[in-house]
Every structure is written in structure tokens, then in C-alpha cells.
C-alpha positions in Angstrom: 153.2 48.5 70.3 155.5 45.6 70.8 157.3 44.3 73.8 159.5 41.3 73.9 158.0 37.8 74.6 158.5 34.2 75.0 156.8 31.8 72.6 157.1 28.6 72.7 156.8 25.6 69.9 155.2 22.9 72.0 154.9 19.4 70.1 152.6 16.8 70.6 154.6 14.6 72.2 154.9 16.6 75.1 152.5 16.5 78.3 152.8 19.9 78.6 151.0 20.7 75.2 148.1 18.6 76.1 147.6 20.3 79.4 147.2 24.0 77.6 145.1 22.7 75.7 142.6 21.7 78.5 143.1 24.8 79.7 142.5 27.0 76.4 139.9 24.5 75.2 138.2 25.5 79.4 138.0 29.2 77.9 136.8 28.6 74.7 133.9 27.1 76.5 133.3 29.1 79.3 133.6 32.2 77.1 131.3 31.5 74.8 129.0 30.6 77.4 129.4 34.4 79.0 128.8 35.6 75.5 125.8 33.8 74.8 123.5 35.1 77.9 123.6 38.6 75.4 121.5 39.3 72.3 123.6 37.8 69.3 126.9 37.5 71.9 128.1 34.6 69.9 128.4 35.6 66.2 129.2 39.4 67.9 132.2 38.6 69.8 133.5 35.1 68.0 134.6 33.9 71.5 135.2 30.7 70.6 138.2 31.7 68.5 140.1 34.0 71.3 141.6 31.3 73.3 142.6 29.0 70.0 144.7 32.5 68.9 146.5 33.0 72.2 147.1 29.0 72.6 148.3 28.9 69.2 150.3 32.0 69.5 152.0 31.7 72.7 152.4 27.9 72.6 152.4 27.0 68.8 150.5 25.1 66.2 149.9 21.8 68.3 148.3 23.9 71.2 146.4 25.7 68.7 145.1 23.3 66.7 144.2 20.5 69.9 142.2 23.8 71.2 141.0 24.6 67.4 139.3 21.4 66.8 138.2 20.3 70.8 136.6 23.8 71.1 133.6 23.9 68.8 133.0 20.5 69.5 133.1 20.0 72.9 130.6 23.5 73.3 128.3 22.0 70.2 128.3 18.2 72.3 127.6 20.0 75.5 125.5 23.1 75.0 124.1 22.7 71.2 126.3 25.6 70.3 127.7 26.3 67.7 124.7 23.9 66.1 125.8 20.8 64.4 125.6 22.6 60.9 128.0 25.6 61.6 130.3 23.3 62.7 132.6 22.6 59.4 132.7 25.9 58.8 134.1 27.0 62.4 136.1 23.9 62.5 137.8 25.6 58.9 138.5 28.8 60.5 139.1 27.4 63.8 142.4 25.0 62.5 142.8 28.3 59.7 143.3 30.7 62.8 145.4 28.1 64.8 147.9 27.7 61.8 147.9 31.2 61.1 148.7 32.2 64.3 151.6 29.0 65.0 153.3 30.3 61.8 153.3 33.9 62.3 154.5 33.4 65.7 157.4 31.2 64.4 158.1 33.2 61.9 158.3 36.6 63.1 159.0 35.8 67.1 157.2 38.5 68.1 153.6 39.5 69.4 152.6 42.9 68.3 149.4 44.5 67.1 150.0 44.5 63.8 150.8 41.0 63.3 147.7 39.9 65.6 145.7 42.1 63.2 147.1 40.5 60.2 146.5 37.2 62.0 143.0 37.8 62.0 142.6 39.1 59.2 143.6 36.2 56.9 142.2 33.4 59.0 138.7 35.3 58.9 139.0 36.2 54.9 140.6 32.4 53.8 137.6 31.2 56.2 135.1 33.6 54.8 136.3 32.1 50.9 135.6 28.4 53.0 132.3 28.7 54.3 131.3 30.4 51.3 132.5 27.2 49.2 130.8 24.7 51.7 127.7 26.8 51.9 127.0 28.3 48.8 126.2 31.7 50.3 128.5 34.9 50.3 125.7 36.6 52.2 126.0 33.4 55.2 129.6 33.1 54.5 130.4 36.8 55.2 128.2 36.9 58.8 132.0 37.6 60.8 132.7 40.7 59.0 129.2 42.0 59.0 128.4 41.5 62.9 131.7 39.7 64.0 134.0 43.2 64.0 133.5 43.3 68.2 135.0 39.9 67.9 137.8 40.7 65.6 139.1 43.4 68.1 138.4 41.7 70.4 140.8 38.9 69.3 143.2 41.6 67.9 143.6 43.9 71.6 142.4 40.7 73.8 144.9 38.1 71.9 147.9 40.9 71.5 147.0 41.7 75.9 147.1 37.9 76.9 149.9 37.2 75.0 152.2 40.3 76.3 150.8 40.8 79.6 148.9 37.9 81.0 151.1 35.0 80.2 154.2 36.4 81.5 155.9 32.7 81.4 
């Protein structure tokens, strides 16, 4: 399903980018923060990811990576989560999915399932090759396609929904 959209290609030297930026890099920690009062909510439902695809998406690479880096460590400053140790592998998929999604957008100037899918799909298997060069472990590496599906679909029908439907601007 497809409809038409605007995306935009914010650079840095614009206020505007750093404003959306607070604003994605608010979900990304309120999300996560929702997810974690459940059982395993976090590596379930990746929320720290959704609002780095839809910034980066909508709003283009600078959005997307200001959210992509501020996110995870913002939440691990503030709340301890993700822990200090996950963080260089979330900060890898994080920036990954940010400049995934900025060059899809671009490149195709449309926002449909498909190309969400595909979105996530790289940034999780580039990231998955990542974290399992920085931690040794396929078994650890893997963790977002052995729990992390909810996520991914989430980020696939959430990301594709926010970006059609919720930011109409």
C-alpha cells in the first residue's frame, strides 16, 4: 500500500532539524520507557529504534542520525537502559537504521510497506554482522531476530503509519 507523501531533507544547519530531533529523541525515550514496565518489552519491541526510522524517514539523514545517536544515550544516562555495554552495538544499528532509512527515502520518494520492510531489514542484518564483530557472539549478536520480530513490525506497520498518516505535513 502506498500513498503519496512529503519528505523532506532537513540539513544541519537548519533550526528546524534540531527541533525534530528533540522531539523524536522525546519518543525514543518515553517509548522505551512504556515498553520496559513489560517482561522483556525492550529487546521485544526495539522501541528505541521506531522514532530514529520515522525522523529519518520523513525528515532525512540529519534528523535521523541527531535522534540515532541522542536516543540510546540519553535513555542509558538517565534510566541505565540500554546498559552501558549494549550501547556500541545499538549506537551501530541506531546511525545503520538512520542512514538506511535517509537514503531510501531520498532515493525512492516514497513511503510504502515494502520499502519500510526492506529498511528494516538491512539495518537489522548489517547490525546483526556489527554486533556480532564487536561481540564475538552470533548467538548475542542475533537476539533482534530471535525475540525482536514484534519490534520489527512494529517498526515496519508503526514507521510506514506515522509516516503516511500521522505526519500529514
Amino acid at each position: 500500500m502506498e500513498t503519496t507523501v512529503k519528505l523532506y531533507s532537513l540539513e544541519y544547519r537548519e533550526a528546524k532539524t534540531y527541533s525534530l530531533a528533540a522531539l523524536f529523541v522525546a519518543g525514543n525515550i518515553v517509548l522505551p520507557q512504556l515498553c520496559h514496565t513489560v517482561h522483556m518489552g525492550g529487546p521485544t519491541w526495539l522501541p528505541i529504534y521506531l522514532f530514529t526510522l520515522v525522523g529519518a524517514y520523513k525528515y532525512g539523514r540529519c534528523v535521523g542520525l541527531l535522534t540515532a545517536v541522542a536516543s540510546p544515550l540519553l535513555n542509558s544516562a538517565l534510566f541505565g537502559m540500554p546498559a552501558a555495554a549494549a550501547l556500541p552495538a545499538i549506537l551501530l544499528k541506531s546511525t545503520l537504521l538512520a542512514l538506511i532509512a535517509g537514503f531510501a527515502a531520498a532515493r525512492f520518494r516514497r513511503a510504502s510497506l515494502p520499502l519500510f520492510a526492506a529498511v528494516v531489514l538491512a539495518y537489522q542484518t548489517v547490525g546483526t554482522l556489527g554486533e556480532w564483530a564487536l561481540s564475538g557472539s552470533l548467538y548475542a549478536a542475533a537476539q533482534d531476530f530471535r525475540i525482536g520480530i514484534p519490534g520489527m513490525l512494529l517498526q515496519v506497520f508503526g514507521g510506514w503509519a506515522a509516516v503516511n498518516y500521522l505526519i500529514r505535513r
